[in-house]
N, C-alpha and C positions, 0 to 999 in steps of 0.2 A: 604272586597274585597281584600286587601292585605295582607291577612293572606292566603288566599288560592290563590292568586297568587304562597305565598312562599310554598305552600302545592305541589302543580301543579310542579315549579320548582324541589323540593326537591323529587318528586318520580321520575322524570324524569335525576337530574343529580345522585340519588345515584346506578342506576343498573351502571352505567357508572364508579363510585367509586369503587362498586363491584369488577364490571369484572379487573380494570386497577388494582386492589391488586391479582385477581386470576390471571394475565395476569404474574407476576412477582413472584409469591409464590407458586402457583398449576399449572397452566395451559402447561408450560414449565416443563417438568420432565427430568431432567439430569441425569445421570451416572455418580456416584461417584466411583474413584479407591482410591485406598493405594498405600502406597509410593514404592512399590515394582512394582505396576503393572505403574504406571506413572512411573517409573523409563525406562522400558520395553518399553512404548510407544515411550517415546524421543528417546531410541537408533533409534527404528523404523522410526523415521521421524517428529513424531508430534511435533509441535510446544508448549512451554511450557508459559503461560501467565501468569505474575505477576500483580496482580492488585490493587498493595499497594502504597502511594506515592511515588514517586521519590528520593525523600531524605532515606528514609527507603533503598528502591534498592540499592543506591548508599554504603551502609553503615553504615548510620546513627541507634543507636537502634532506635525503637520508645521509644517517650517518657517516662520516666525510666526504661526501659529495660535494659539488659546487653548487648546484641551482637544485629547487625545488617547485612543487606546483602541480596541476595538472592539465591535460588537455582539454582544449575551453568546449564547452559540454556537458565535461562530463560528470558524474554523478557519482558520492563517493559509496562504497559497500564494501569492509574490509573482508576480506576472505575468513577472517580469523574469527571473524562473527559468526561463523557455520555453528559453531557449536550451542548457538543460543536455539529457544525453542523455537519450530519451525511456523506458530501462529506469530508472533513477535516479527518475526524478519520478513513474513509473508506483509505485514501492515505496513512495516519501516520500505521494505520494495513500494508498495501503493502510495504511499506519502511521494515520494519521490515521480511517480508517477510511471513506475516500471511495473506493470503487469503482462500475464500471459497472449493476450493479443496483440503485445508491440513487437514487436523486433526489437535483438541487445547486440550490442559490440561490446567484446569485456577486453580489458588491458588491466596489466598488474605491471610488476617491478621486475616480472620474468613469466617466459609461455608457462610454468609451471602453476603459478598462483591463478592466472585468467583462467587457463584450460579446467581447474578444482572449481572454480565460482560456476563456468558455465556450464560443466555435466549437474552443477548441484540444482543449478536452475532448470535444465530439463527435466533431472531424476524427481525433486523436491517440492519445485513450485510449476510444473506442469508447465511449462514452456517447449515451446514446439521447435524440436531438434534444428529442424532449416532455419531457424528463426534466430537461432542464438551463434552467434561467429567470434572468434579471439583475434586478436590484434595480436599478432605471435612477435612483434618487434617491441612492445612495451614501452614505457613511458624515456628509458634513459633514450635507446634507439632513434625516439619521434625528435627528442631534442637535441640526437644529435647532427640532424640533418638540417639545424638552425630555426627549427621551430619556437616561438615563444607560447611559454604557458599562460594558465590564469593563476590568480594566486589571491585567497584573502586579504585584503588591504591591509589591515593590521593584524597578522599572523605572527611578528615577532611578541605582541603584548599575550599572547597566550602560547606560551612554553612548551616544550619536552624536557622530561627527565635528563635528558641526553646535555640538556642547554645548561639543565640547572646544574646536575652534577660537574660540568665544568669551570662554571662560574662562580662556584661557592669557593671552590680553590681559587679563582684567578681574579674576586672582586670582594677582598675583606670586609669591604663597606656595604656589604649587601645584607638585608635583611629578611629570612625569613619565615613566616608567620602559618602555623598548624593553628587553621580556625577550629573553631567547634562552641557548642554552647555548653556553660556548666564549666566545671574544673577540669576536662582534657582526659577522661581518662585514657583512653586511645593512645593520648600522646605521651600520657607517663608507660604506657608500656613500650612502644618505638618511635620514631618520629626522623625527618631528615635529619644529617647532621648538620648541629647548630640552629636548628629552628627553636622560634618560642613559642608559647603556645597564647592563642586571643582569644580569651572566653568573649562572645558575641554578645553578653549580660554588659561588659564593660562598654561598647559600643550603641546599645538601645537601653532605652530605661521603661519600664513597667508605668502607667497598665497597657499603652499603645504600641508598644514596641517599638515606635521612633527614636529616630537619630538624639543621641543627646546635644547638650548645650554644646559650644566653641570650647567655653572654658574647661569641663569636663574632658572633653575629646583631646584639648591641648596637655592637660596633665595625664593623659592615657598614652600619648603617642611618644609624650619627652619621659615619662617611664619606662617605655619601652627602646627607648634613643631613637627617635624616629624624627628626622627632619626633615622636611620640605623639600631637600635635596638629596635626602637617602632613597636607593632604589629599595625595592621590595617585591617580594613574590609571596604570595598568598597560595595555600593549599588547604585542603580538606580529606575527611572521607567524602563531606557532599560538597558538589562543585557550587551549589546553592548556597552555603555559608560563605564560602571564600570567593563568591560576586559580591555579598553584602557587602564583607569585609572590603574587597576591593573597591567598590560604589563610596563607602565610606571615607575612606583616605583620600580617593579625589574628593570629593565635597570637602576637606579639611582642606586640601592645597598639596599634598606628595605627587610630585611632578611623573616620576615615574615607579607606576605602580604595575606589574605583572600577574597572571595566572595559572597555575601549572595546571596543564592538559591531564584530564582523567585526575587529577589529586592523588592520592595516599596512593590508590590501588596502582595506578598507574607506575610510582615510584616503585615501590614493591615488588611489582611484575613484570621490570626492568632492569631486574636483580643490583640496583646500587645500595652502597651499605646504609643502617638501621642504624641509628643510636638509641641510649635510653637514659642516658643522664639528661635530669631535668634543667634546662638551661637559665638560669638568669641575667636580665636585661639591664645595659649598664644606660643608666638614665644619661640625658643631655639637660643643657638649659635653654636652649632657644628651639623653638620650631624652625624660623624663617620667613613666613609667612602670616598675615590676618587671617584666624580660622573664622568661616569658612571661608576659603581662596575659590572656592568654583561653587557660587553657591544656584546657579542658575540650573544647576540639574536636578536642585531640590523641588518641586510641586508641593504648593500648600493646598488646602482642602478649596479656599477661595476661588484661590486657579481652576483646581478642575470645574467646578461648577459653573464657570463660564467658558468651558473650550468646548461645550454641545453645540455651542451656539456660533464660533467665530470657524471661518475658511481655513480651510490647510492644515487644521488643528487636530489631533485624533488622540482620544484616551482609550488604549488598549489595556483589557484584561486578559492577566498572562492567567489567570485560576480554571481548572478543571472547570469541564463541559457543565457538570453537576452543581458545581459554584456557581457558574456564570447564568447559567439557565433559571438559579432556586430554589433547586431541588434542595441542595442542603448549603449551609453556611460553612462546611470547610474545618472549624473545628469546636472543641465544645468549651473553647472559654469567647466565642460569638454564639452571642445568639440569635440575631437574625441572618436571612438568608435572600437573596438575592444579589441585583446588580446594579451599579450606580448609572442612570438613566444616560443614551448613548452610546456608553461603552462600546466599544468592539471587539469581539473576541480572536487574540491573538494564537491560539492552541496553546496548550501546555501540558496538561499531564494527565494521570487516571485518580490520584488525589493530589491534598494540597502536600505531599512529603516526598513526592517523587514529580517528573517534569520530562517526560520521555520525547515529545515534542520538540526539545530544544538541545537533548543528550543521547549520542551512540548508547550502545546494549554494553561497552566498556567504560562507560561512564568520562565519556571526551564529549567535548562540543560537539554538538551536530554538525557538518559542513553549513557554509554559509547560504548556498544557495535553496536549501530545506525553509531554514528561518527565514527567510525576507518573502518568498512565496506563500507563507502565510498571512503576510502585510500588503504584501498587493496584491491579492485576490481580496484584499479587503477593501480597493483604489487607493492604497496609502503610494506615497511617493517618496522620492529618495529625502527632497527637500522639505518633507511639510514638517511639522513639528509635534513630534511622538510621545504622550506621556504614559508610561506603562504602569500599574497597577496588578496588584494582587490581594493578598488578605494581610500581612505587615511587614512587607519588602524584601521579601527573599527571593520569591521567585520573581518580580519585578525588577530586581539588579541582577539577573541573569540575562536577563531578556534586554536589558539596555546594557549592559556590558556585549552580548552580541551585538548591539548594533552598531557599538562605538565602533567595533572592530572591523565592522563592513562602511566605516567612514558616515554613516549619520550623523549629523553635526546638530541640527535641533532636538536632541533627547534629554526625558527628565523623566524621573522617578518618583510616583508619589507614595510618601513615605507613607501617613497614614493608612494608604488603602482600605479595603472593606472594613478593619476594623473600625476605624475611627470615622470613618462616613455612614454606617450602620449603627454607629452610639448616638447619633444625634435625630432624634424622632424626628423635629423638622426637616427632614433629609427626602428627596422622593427618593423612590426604589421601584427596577423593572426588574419583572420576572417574566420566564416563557421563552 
């Protein structure tokens, strides 16, 4: 009786196996151009769709490759994202400025991955079959007819698993640091090997959540052997802590400081090994440096209160619509609610704990060209001078850690933010 049960099941779920391979292989017939006629397209208007990881776009080769980058246009949307919900990827498409009435040209790392991105955009998000064409030669193919790509300016400061797991063996002197707030527990159960872990408590101090003193920060960093000339890479579960972290060491003077792309998950889902011995940090005695060495990225409250008023200057809030607006203050140890008078709203997230605006659905930086289109539709310019703002510097040292990375050279972070600009009654505040 159970054998034709499974008889019975098995002709009934295999037309369904069938069709769901013809549905993604046959059934969808696209239009494949060359790089000549994609090329003609884009001028025309169409939208150009990269469907390769993030880190690839950003620069990175793929793994042993020689160059990396993508072709100038175009727009990154990893294929691997399908499986996110289909309202999500529908808004992340709109940000970008790819909906159903433009025309797409889609290119991956092979006709396989474009030809998947582009039946999913007919089947899924209602794009109109003529409309959507593959690049069937791909990204290695376009460069190898001596084409140069574009590429994030500073793509090497924000990492791959691929980078770090290599360099942890090949650069003893490297250090690095599993953020989180609190005592780590995350990281006492796995963590890279040889990472330490940075409670974020030792780097801000209570009730503002500001940066602490020189002195403080210098016996935090020589406990942990941290000098001025030690590299370091910073990770997280949130990429939001290990910006802080990262913002923080340059404002002390650590020359080179890195971020791993995607954080924990990303390691993880890269399948390189987990340790779980807790590590301890063999202290030094010199920093190298007068802390703070870059103290010009720091904003004090003074500052902001007079950049409403001077040319070229712009204090952007990275805080949820619902922050920025006044609906609510963001969390419950503020209590008021609104925004410091000026401000501009840079997008950021759906609250103050998460930051989708500025992070893929795998939790990587968003490509670069997503984040700086939120600043120029606001007239901001490459060269004015940015100070970004949230509620107590988290998600503001994400947002200027992007931009470092896109070569902005006037950027600061005001530490206080809403907190400590909303404690002071003589303070105006806009809301609306």
């Amino acid at each position: 009786m159970i054998q034709w049960l499974k008889y019975i099941v098995l002709l009934l779920v295999l037309p369904l196996m069938v069709s769901c391979d013809k549905f993604w292989n046959h059934r969808i017939e696209l239009r494949h151009v060359n790089a000549e006629k994609m090329t003609l397209l884009v001028e025309q208007g169409y939208a150009l769709l990269d469907a390769r990881d993030s880190n690839w776009y950003n620069g990175w080769p793929a793994n042993g490759r020689l160059v990396g980058g993508h072709i100038p246009k175009a727009r990154n949307f990893d294929v691997a994202w399908l499986e996110q919900k289909p309202e999500l990827l529908k808004e992340l498409l709109a940000t970008k400025g790819i909906t159903p009435d433009r025309g797409v040209v889609v290119y991956g790392k092979d006709k396989q991955d474009a030809q998947v991105l582009g039946q999913w955009l007919v089947a899924e998000m209602g794009f109109a079959k003529k409309k959507v064409l593959i690049f069937e030669e791909g990204f290695s193919q376009w460069l190898a007819k001596g084409n140069q790509p574009e590429k994030l300016p500073g793509y090497q400061r924000l990492v791959t698993p691929y980078w770090l797991d290599a360099h942890i063996r090949a650069m003893p002197e490297l250090k690095v640091l599993d953020v989180s707030w609190g005592d780590g527990l995350r990281y006492q159960t796995g963590h890279i090997p040889g990472a330490l872990h940075l409670d974020t408590g030792s780097i801000e101090s209570e009730p503002l959540w500001n940066i602490r003193d020189a002195q403080w920060l210098e016996r935090e960093l020589l406990n942990l052997g941290i000098q001025s000339s030690t590299p370091v890479v910073v990770y997280g579960d949130d990429m939001m802590a290990a910006a802080r972290a990262l913002f923080v060491l340059k404002y002390a003077g650590v020359g080179d400081v890195r971020l791993l792309n995607g954080g924990w998950k990303a390691w993880v889902e890269s399948g390189y090994p987990i340790e779980r011995k807790i590590n301890q940090p063999v202290a030094v005695q010199s920093f190298g440096a007068e802390i703070p060495a870059v103290a010009d990225i720091l904003a004090d409250t003074e500052g902001v209160a007079k950049l409403q008023h001077e040319e070229h200057k712009a204090l952007i809030s990275v805080r949820s619509l619902a922050e920025y607006k006044g609906e609510t203050s963001g969390y419950n140890y503020i209590d008021k609610a609104g925004r410091i008078p000026g401000a501009l709203w840079g997008h950021s997230g759906s609250d103050p704990y998460h930051m989708e605006a500025y992070i893929n659905p795998d939790n990587t930086l968003r490509e670069y060209h997503d984040m700086e289109s939120y600043w120029q539709e606001l007239g901001i310019e490459a060269d004015d001078e940015l100070t970004f703002y949230c509620g107590t510097g988290w998600r503001a040292s994400l947002a200027w850690f992007a931009a470092s990375l896109m070569n902005y050279k006037n950027i600061a972070v005001y530490d206080g933010g809403w907190m400590e600009w909303s404690r002071d009654p003589s303070r105006p505040i806009d809301k609306g």
